[in-house]
C-alpha positions in Angstrom: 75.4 -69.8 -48.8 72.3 -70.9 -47.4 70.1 -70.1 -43.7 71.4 -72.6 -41.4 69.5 -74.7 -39.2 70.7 -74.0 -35.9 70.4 -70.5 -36.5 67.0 -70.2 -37.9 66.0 -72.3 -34.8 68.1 -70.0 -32.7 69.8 -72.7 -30.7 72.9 -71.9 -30.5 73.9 -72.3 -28.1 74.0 -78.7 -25.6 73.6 -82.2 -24.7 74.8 -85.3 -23.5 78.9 -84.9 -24.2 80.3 -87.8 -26.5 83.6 -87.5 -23.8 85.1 -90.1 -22.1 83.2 -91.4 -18.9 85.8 -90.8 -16.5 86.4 -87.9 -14.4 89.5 -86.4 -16.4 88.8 -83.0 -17.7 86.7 -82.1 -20.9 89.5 -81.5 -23.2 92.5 -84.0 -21.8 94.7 -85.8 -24.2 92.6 -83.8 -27.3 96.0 -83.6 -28.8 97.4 -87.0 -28.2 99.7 -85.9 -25.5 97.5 -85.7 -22.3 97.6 -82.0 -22.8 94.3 -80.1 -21.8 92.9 -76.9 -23.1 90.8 -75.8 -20.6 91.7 -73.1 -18.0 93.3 -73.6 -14.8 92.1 -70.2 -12.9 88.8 -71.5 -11.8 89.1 -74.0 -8.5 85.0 -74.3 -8.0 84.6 -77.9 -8.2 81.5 -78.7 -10.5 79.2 -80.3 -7.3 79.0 -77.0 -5.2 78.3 -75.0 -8.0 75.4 -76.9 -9.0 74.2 -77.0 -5.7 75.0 -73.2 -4.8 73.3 -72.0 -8.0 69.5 -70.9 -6.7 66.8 -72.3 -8.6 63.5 -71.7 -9.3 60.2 -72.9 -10.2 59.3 -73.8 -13.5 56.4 -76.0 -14.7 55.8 -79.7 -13.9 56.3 -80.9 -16.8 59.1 -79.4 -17.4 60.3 -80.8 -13.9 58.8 -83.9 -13.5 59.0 -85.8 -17.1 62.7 -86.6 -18.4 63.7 -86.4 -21.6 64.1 -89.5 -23.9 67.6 -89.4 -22.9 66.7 -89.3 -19.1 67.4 -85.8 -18.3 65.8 -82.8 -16.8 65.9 -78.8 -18.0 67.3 -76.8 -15.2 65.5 -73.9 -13.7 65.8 -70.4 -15.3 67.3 -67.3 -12.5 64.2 -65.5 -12.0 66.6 -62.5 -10.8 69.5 -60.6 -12.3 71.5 -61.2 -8.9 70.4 -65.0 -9.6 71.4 -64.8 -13.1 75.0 -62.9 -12.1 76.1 -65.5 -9.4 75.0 -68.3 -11.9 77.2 -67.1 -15.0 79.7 -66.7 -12.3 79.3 -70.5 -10.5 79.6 -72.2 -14.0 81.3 -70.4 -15.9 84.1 -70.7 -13.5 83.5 -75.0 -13.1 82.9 -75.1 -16.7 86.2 -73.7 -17.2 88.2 -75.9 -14.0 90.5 -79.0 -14.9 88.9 -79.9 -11.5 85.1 -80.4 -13.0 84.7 -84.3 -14.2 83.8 -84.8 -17.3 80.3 -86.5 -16.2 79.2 -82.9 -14.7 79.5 -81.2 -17.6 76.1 -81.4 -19.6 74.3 -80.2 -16.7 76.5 -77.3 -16.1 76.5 -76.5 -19.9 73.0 -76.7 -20.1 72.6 -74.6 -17.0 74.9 -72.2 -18.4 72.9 -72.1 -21.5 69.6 -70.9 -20.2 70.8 -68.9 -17.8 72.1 -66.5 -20.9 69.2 -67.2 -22.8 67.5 -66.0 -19.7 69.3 -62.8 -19.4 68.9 -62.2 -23.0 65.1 -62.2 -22.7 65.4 -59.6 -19.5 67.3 -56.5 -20.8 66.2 -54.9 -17.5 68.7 -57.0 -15.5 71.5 -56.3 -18.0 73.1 -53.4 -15.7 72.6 -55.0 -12.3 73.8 -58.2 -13.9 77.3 -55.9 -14.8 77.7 -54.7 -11.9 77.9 -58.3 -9.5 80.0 -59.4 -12.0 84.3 -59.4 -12.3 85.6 -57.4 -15.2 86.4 -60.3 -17.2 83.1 -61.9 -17.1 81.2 -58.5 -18.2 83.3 -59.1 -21.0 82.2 -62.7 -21.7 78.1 -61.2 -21.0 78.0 -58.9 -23.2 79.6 -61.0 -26.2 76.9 -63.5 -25.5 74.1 -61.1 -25.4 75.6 -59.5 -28.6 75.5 -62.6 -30.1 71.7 -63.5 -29.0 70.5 -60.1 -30.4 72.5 -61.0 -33.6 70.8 -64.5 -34.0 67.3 -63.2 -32.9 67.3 -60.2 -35.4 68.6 -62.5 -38.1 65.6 -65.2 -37.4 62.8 -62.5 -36.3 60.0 -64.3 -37.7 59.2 -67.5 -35.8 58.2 -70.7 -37.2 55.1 -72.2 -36.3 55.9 -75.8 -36.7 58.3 -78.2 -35.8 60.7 -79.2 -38.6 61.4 -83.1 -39.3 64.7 -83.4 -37.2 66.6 -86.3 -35.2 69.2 -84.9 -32.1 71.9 -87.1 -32.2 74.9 -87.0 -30.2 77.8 -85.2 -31.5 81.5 -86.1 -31.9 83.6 -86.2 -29.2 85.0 -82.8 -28.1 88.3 -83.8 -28.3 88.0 -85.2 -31.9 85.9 -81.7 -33.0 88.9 -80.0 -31.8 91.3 -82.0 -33.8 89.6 -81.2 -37.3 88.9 -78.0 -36.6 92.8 -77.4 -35.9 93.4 -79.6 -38.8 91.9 -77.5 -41.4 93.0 -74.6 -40.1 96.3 -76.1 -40.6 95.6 -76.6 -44.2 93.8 -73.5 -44.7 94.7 -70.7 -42.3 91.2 -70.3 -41.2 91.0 -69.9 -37.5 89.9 -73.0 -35.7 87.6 -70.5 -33.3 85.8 -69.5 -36.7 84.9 -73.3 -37.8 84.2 -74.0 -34.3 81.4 -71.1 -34.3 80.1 -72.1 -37.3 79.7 -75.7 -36.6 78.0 -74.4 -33.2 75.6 -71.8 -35.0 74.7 -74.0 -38.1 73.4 -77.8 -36.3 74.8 -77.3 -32.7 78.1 -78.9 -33.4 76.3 -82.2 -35.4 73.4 -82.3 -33.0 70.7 -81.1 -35.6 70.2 -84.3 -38.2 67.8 -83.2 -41.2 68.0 -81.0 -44.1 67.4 -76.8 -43.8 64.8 -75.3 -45.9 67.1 -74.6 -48.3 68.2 -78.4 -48.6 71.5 -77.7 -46.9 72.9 -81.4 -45.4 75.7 -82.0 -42.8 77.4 -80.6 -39.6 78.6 -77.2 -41.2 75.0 -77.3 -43.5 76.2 -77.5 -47.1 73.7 -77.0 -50.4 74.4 -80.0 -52.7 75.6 -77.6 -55.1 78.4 -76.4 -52.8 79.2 -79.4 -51.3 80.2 -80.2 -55.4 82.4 -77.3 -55.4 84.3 -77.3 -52.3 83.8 -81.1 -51.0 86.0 -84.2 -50.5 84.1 -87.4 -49.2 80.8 -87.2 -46.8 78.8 -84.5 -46.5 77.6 -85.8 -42.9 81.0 -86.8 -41.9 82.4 -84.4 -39.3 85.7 -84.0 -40.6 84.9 -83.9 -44.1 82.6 -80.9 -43.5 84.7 -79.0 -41.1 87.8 -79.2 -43.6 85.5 -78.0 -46.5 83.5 -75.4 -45.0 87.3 -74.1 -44.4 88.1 -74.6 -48.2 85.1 -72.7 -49.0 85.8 -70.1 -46.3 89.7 -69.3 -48.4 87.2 -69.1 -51.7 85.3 -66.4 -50.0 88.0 -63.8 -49.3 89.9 -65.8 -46.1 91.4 -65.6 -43.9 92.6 -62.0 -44.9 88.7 -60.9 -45.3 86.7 -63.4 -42.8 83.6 -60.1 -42.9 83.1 -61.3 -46.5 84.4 -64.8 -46.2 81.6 -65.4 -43.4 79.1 -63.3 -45.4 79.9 -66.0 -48.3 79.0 -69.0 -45.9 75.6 -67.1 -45.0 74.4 -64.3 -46.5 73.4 -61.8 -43.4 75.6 -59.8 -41.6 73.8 -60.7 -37.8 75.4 -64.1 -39.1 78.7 -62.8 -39.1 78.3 -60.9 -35.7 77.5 -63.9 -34.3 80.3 -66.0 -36.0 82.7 -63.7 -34.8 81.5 -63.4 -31.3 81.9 -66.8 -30.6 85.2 -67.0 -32.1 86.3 -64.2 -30.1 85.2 -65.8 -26.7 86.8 -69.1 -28.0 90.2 -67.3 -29.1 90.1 -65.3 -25.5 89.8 -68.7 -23.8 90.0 -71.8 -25.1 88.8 -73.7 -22.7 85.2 -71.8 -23.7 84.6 -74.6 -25.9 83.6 -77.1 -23.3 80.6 -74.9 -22.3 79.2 -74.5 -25.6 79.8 -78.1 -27.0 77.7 -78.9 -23.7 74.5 -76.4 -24.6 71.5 -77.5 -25.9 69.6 -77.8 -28.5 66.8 -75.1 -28.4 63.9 -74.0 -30.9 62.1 -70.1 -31.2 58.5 -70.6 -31.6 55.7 -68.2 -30.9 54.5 -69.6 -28.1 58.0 -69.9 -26.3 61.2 -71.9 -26.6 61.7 -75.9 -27.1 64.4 -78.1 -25.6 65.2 -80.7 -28.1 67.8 -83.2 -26.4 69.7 -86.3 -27.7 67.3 -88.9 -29.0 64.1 -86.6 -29.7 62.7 -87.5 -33.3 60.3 -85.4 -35.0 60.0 -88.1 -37.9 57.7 -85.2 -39.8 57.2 -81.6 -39.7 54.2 -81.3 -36.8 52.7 -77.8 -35.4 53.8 -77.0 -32.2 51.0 -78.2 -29.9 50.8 -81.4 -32.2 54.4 -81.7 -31.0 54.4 -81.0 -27.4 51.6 -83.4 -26.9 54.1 -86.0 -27.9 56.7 -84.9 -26.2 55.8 -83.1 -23.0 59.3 -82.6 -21.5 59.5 -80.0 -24.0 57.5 -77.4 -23.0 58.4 -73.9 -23.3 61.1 -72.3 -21.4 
């Protein structure tokens, strides 16, 4: 279909949550009937894993300056016993109907580099497996199955800093809803729409067009948009219950290989789909942790954090960016 944005910036992988500012879990009442997705067999609450998780040093400005929307990146594991007992400590709150709903970016983003992390250090991959319980070396190596995917499918790294706004997405609750919806219509798998809304702009986080002049949430080509569309391109639900329309035109649900090779031409793209789904249909309540990564971009010289409110109004190099925005230094 066309290279996505999210992916060529490999960012998958968020944010400031458009939930409710309450305390009530992530995914409460995301069905009208105060039922919740999310698990009920982790009991850490979302405070002591924060402050149990070791941290680390990392530069001063990545420290010391906030982000346009006030917040901080959290320190990478220098370890792979760090980087075990920190999948182990969120995952486990990110996944508690205990963990308010105003805890969950930082745990998300946490979450987020501490994969990326581990993804970067293949050494600690076996020590990693070993502190872990079985059903989170399941979860590991999915995710660093998918990173491998989405850094062999982007292997050559930009050099500049494309013309992109982060903008906050859609409430989780109302994501889920379309994403059920058109799988009611369409018998694609919600956990297949979720992925590729995650993969393409980082579930509506990335606003500008792709290099192929794809537009929207799920990153349609004029041209498809035409053939598959109904209303806005950049409306949420619009694009999630198309990119399922054009999904059934590409061989699904009965072929989602060559219905996900359709939507992007690569096969790492599909790995990567598909591992996300998997995690999502093996636990639901997975989706709270991703919808809460970040936005991050592959350069050369390292990787960017781009959070809600950063504005690039024009492509820039890298250093032309960073000295504008300093918070953004490399990981």
């Amino acid at each position: 279909m066309r290279i996505s944005l999210y992916a060529a910036a490999l960012g998958v992988t968020v944010v400031l949550a458009g939930c409710a500012s309450d305390d009530r879990p992530a995914l409460e009442q995301a069905d009208g009937t105060g039922s919740t997705v999310t698990s009920a067999k982790a009991a850490a609450s979302t405070e002591a894993a924060v402050e149990s998780i070791p941290t680390t040093e990392v530069t001063r400005a990545n420290r010391s300056i906030p982000a346009p929307n006030g917040r901080r990146r959290p320190a990478p594991p220098r370890t792979a016993a760090a980087a075990a007992k920190a999948v182990e400590r969120t995952e486990s709150a990110l996944l508690s109907p205990d963990t308010a709903v105003r805890r969950l970016p930082d745990l998300g983003h946490l979450n987020q580099v501490i994969y990326r992390t581990a993804a970067a250090h293949p050494q600690w991959h076996d020590k990693i497996r070993s502190i872990l319980p079985p059903d989170l070396v399941t979860v590991f190596n999915t995710h660093m199955a998918i990173r491998s995917s989405l850094t062999t499918l982007h292997s050559e790294l930009p050099t500049s800093v494309p013309a992109w706004q982060i903008i906050e997405p859609e409430p989780i609750h109302d994501l889920l809803k379309y994403y059920t919806e058109a799988e009611a219509q369409s018998g694609i798998e919600w956990e297949y729409l979720a992925a590729i809304n995650l993969i393409e702009t980082g579930m509506g986080r990335i606003d500008g067009l792709s290099s192929a002049g794809a537009q929207g949430p799920m990153q349609f080509i004029p041209t498809t948009w035409d053939e598959v569309g109904e209303g806005d391109v950049h409306d949420p639900h619009d694009a999630i219950a198309a990119a399922a329309r054009y999904l059934v035109q590409r061989g699904g649900p009965s072929d989602m290989d060559a219905a996900l090779w359709g939507y992007n031409n690569s096969d790492y793209y599909v790995e990567a789909v598909k591992g996300h789904a998997a995690l999502l249909r093996a636990e639901p309540g997975a989706l709270v942790g991703i919808y809460n990564w970040e936005i991050y971009f592959s350069t050369p010289d390292g990787l960017l954090w781009l959070p809600v409110g950063m504005l690039n109004a024009e492509a820039s190099t890298v250093d032309e960016y960073l000295s504008a925005n300093p918070w953004s230094a490399p990981l």
